[in-house]
C-alpha positions as CSV (number, residue, x, y, z in Angstrom):
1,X,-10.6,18.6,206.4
2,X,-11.4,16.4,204.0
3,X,-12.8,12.8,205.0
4,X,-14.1,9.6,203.7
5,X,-16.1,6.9,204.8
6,X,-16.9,4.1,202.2
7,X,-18.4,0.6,203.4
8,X,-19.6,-2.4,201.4
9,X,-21.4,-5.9,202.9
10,X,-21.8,-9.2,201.8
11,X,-23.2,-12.7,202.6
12,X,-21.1,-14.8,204.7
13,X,-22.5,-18.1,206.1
14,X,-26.5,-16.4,206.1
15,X,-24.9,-13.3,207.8
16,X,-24.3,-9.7,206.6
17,X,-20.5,-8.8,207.2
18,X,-18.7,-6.2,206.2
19,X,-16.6,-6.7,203.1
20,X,-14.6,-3.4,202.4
21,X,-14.5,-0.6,205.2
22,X,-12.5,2.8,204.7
23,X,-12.3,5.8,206.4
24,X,-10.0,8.7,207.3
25,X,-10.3,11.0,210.3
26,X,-11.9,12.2,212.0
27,X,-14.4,9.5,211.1
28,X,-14.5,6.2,211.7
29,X,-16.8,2.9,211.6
30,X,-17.1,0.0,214.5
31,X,-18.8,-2.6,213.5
32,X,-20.8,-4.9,216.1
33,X,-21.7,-8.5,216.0
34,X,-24.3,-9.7,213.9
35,X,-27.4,-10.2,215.0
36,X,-29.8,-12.9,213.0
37,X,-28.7,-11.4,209.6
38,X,-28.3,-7.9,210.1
39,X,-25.1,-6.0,210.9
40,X,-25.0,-3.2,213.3
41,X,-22.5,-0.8,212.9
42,X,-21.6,2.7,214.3
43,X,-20.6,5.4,212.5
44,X,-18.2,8.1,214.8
45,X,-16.7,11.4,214.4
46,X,-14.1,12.8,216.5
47,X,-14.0,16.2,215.0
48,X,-15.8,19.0,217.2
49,X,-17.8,19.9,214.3
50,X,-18.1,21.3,210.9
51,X,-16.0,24.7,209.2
52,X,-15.9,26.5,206.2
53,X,-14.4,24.3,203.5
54,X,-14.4,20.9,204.9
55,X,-15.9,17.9,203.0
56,X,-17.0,14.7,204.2
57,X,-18.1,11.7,201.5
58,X,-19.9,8.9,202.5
59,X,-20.5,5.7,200.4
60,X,-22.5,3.0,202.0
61,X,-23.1,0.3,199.3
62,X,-25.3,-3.3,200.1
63,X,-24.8,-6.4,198.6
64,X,-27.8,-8.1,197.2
65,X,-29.7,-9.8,200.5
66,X,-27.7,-8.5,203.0
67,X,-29.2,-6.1,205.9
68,X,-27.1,-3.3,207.5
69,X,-28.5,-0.9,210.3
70,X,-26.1,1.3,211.2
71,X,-26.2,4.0,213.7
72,X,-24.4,7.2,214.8
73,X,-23.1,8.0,218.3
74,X,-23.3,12.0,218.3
75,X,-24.7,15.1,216.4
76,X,-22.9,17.4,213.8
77,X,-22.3,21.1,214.8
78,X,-21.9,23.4,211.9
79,X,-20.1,26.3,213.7
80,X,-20.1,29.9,212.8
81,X,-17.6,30.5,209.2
82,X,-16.2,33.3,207.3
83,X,-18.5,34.7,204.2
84,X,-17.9,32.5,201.1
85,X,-16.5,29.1,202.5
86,X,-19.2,26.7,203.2
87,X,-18.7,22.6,204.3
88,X,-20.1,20.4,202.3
89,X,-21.1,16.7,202.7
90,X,-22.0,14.2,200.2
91,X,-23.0,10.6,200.2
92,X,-24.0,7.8,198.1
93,X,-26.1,4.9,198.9
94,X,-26.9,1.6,196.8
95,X,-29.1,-1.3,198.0
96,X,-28.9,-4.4,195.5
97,X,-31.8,-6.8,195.2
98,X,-33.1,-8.0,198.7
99,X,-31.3,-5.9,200.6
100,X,-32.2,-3.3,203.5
101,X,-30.4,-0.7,205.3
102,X,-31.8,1.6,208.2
103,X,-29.7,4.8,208.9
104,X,-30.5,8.0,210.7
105,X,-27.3,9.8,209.9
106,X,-25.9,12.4,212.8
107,X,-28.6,15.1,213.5
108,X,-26.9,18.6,212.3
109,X,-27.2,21.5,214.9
110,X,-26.3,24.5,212.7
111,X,-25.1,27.3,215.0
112,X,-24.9,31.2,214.5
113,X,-23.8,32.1,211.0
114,X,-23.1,28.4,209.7
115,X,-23.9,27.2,206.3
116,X,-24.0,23.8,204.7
117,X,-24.5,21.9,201.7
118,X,-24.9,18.2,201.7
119,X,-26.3,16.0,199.1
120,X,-28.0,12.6,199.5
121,X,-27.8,10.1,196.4
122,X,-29.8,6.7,197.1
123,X,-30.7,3.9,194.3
124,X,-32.2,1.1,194.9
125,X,-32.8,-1.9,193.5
126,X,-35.8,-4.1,193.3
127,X,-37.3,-5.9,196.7
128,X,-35.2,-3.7,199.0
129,X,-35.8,-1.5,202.4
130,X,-34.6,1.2,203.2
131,X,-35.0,3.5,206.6
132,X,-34.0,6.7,206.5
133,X,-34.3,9.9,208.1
134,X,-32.5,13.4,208.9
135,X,-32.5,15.3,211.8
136,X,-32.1,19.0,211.7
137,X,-32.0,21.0,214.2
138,X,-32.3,25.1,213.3
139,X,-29.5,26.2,215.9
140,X,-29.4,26.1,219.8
141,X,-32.4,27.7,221.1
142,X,-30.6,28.1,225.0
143,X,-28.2,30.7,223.1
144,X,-30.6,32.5,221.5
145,X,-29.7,31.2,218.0
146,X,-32.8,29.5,216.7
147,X,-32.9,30.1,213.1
148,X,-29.5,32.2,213.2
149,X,-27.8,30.4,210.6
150,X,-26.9,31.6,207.3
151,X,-28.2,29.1,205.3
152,X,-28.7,25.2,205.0
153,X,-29.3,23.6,201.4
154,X,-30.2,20.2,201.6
155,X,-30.9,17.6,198.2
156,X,-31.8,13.8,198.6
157,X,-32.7,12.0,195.2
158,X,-33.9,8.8,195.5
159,X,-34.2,6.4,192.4
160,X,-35.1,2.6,192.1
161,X,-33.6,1.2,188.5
162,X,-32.6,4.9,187.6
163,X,-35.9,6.1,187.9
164,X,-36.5,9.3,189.7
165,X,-39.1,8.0,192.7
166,X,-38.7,11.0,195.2
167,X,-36.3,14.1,195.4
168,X,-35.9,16.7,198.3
169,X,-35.1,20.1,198.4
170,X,-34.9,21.9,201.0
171,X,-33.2,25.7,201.0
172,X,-33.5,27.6,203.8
């Protein structure tokens, strides 16, 4: 599987709207009304989870002052793989001047024997906010799989006016 999610706002009357939204399954993005100037949107997977070899690419860019919050509906299971295949998510996030995005993206559960790569790319702009987090969670403890995986390697960069302001690396 290979699938894409790429969304840009803009300014429409005082209000954030969205002004380009693509995506191929399994994912998908709802948007809801605006409320005050922010836009709430929902960002949904139908797939039952991650395998060896699949990519997913995100690309989430903001116009200057317009605010987006958007929000995800489940969690990402990385299920058990072969040796030697591993899926791998990327994404891409731009804030222009005056903007501000908040976005916890789908907490990963990474089951028996998974692996993962994902990469997190954010620049920013001047006067912007940004609210972000990751969720990890090191397999499911009921089934006796807490820390079970084969490996997770996680990078998020995050630069304002391609300065480097903060990276993180996390290899376990």
């Amino acid at each position: 599987m290979h699938a894409t999610l790429s969304l840009s706002t803009q300014s429409r009357n005082g209000r954030t709207v969205l002004k380009e939204c693509y995506a191929t399954p399994p994912l998908k993005l709802i948007a809801l009304p605006p409320h005050k100037h922010t836009l709430h949107a929902v960002q949904m997977s139908s797939s039952p989870g991650l395998l060896a070899g699949d990519v997913i690419d995100t690309s989430i860019t903001l116009a200057a002052h317009t605010s987006l919050a958007l929000y995800t509906q489940a969690f990402t299971r990385v299920l058990s793989m072969n040796a030697g295949g591993a899926p791998r998510q990327h994404t891409r996030i731009r804030l222009a001047e005056g903007s501000s995005l908040t976005f916890l993206p789908h907490p990963l559960v990474l089951h028996t024997g998974s692996t993962l790569h994902q990469t997190t790319e954010i620049t920013l702009d001047n006067n912007t906010e940004l609210l972000y987090g990751e969720i990890l969670a090191a397999g499911r403890v009921r089934n006796g799989e807490a820390f079970a995986f084969e490996r997770l390697s996680s990078r998020l960069n995050i630069r304002h006016q391609n300065r480097l302001l903060l990276t993180d690396n996390i290899q376990w």
